[in-house]
N, C-alpha and C positions, 0 to 999 in steps of 0.2 A: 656325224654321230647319230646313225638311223635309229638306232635301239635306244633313245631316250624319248618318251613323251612329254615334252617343252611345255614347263609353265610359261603361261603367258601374264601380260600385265591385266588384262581384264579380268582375270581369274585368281590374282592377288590381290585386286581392290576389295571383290567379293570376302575376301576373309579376312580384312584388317579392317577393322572397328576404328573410324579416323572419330577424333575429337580434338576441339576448340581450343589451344593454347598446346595443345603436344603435336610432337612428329612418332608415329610407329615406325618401327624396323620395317614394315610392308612396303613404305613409302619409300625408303630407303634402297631397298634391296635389288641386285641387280638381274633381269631374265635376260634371255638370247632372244634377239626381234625376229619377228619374221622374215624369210626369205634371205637370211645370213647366215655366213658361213659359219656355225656352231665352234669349233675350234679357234681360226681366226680371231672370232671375236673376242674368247676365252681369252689367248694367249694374247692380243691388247689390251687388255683390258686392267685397269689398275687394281683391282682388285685380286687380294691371295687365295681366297678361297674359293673353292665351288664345291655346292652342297649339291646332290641328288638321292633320291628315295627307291629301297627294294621292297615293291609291295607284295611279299611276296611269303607262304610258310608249309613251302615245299619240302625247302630239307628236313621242317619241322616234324613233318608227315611222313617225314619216309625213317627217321629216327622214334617212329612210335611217341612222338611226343603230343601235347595239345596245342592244335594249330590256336593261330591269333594275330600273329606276329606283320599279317601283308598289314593292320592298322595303325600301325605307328608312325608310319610317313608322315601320314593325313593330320592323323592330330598334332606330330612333333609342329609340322608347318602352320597351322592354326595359331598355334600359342606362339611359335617362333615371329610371325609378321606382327603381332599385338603388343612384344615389350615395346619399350623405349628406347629410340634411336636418341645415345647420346655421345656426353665426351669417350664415357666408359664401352659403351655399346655402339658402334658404328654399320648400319646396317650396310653401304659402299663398297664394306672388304668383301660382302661374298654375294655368289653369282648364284641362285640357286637354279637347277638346268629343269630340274623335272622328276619324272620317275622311270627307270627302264619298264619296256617294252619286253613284258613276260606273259603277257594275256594267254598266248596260246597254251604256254607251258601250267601257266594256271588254271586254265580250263580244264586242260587234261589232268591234270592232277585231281580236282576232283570227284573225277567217276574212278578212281583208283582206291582199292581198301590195301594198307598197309600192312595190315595182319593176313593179308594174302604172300604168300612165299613171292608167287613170279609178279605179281601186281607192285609188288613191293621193288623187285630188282627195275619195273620200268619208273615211280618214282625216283631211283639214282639217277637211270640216264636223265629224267628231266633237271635234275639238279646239277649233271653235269654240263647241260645248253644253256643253264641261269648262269653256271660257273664262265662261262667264255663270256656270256656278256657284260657281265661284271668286269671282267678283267679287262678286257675292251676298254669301257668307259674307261675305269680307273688307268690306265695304262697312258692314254689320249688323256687326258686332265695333269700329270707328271708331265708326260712329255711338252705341257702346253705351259710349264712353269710355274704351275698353280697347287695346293693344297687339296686332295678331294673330303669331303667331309662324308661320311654313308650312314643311311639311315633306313634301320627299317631290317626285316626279314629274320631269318634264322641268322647262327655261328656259322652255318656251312659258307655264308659269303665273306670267311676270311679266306678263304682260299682262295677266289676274284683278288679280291685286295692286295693277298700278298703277290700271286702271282704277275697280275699287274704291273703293282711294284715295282717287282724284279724284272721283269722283263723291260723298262721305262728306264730303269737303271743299270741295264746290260750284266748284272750280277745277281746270285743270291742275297736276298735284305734279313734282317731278322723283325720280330715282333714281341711283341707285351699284353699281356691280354688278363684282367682284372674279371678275375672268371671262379662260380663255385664249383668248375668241373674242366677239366684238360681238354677235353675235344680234340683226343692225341689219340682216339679210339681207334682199332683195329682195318682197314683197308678194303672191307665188306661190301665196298658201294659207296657214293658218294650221298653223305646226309648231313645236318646239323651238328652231328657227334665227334666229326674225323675231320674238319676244315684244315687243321694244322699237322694232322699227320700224312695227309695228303700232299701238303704242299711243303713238308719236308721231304718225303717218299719220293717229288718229285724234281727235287733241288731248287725249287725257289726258298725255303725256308733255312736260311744259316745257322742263327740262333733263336732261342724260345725261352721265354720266362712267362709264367702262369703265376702271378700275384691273388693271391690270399683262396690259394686251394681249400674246398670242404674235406676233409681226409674220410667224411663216411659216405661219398657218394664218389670212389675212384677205385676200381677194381683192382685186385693184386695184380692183373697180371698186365695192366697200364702202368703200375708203380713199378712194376720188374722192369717194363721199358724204358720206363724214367731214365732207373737207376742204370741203365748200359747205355744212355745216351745222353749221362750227366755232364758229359763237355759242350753238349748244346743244347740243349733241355737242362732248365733248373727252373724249380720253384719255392714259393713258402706258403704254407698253411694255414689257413683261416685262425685255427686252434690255438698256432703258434704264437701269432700276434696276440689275441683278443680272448682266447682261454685261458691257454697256461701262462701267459704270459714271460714265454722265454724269449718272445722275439722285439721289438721295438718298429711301429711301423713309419716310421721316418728314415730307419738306418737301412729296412729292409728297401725302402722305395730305392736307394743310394744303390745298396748292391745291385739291385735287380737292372738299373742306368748302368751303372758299370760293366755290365756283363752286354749290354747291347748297344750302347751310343757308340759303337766306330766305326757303325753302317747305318745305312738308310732305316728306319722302322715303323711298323705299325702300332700305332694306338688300339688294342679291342678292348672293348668294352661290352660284357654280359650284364642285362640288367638282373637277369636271377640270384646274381649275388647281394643286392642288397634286398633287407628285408620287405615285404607287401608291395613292392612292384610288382605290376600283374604279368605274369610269364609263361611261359610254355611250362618252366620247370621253378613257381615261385616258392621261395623259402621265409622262413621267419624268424631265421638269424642269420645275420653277415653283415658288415660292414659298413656304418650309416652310408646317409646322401653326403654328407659334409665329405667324408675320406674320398671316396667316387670321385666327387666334385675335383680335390686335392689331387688326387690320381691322375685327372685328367687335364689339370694345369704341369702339375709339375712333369710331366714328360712333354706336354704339350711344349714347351718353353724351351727343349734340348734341340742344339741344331740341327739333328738326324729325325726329329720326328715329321714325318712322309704325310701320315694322313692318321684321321681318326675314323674309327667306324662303332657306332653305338646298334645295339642288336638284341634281340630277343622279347622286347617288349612286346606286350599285345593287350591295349587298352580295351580290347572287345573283350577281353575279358572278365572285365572289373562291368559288375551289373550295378555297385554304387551310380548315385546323383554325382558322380567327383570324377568320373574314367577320363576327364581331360587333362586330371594330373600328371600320369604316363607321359603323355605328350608335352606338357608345361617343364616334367624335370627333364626331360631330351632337352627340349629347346633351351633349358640354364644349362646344360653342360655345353652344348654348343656354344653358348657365348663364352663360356669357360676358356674353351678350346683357342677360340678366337684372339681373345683375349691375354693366351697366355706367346703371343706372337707380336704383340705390340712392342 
């Protein structure tokens, strides 16, 4: 697994605050030692998870969006080594590998202006060589029997994810994705916007649910899609639940399960949906931390659920004394996740 940069244990001691009468998840936690074989060790390893980080906010950039997003690895992992290794929290079950190896791609993105036309179309291709090594990883983490956990980056790396996936599982998978925008957008180049229309487009994606849509930030002519490819795309609306109240959001989490637990699936997770998280695209209404939270247990807990991938965070951009929050609520939903596997 060349394309991962390997935490090591010297550099997890570094960021877990030990104290006198407690054990940290840090302490806990498992890396890949030196000079072994990466997979190997993965796939013996008693442990179900394996978490790795996209530091990366390329797609971010190429969907005209506000970059931030490569800092959430860093912080999610800060606060992640600092809870408590307990009966409820076991830091044993996960392996955490590192971060991929996108430096080059993120260098070059840099000197790239996105409101340039052709500057713009070379952001996709880079987002397409993030896209292979994503998949990669995630692909080898399945095939090694293990849960991948993703952290970090744009939306554009659900399409690593699912592709992955599917290819790990020799079929098309479906997905769920707790998002205040489709990211089913138009086929224009590969960016943050299009991760799932891409990887429908290209047969890894079966079915698709989009749990608690903003309906003022989805263009008709994505809603026209929707609607001619409501036998694999369905969703429900932010409005519907927690506006008008027509909908119920415990019945709608049931349907949205039903419509995808008979394959393999991904968990996403957009942090722009809930209110004052710092994001490329943050809002100030949608759906507490509490429902998120909930969100991400209760599919977490269905046999079919593959992996989780949490995204679009970017604690650089919270100028508050607090931007290690961003990070702290990654790291509880991850436990969440965990947890909802026991």
């Amino acid at each position: 697994m060349e394309n991962i940069v390997l935490l090591n244990q010297n550099e997890l001691a570094k960021i877990t605050n030990h104290r006198s009468g407690e054990v940290k998840y840090g302490e806990k936690i498992i890396t890949v030692p030196k000079e072994t074989n990466t997979i190997e060790f993965i796939r013996s390893s008693d442990a179900k998870f394996v978490l790795f980080g996209i530091t990366e906010d390329v797609g971010v950039k190429a969907n005209l969006g506000r970059p931030g997003t490569a800092s959430a690895y860093e912080s999610t992992l800060k606060s992640l080594v600092n809870i408590q290794h307990n009966k409820f929290c076991k830091g044993s079950n996960l392996i955490v590998l590192g971060h991929l190896n996108i430096a080059a791609e993120i260098e070059a993105a840099k000197k790239l202006d996105a409101s340039n036309k052709q500057e713009r179309k070379e952001l996709f291709l880079l987002v397409e060589k993030i896209d292979k090594e994503v998949s990669h990883v995630v692909h080898q983490i399945v095939n090694a029997g293990k849960i991948p956990i993703i952290i970090g980056g744009g939306h554009n790396n659900a399409y690593g994810n699912i592709k992955g996936l599917a290819l790990a599982k020799g079929k098309p998978v479906n997905a769920i994705n707790f998002d205040a925008h489709t990211d089913f957008r138009i086929l224009e180049g590969r960016h943050s916007g299009n991760g799932f229309s891409y990887a429908f487009e290209d047969g890894f994606l079966k079915k698709y649910f989009i749990f608690g849509l903003h309906e003022n930030f989805v263009s008709k002519s994505v809603f026209n899609t929707l609607k001619e490819l409501n036998t694999r795309v369905k969703y429900v609306t932010y409005e519907e639940i927690e506006v008008k109240r027509e909908k119920n959001f415990e019945e709608e989490l049931k349907k949205a399960l039903d419509f995808i637990k008979n394959e393999p699936f991904g968990i996403e997770l957009d942090l722009d949906a809930i209110p004052n998280i710092p994001s490329s695209a943050m809002t100030l209404s949608g759906f507490s931390v509490d429902k998120a939270r909930h969100y991400i247990y209760y599919f977490g807990k269905q046999q079919n659920a593959a992996y989780l991938h949490i995204c679009e965070g970017a604690p650089e951009l919270d100028t508050s004394k607090n931007n290690h929050l961003t990070g702290k609520l990654i790291a509880t939903m991850i436990t969440d996740f965990i947890k909802s596997k026991d």
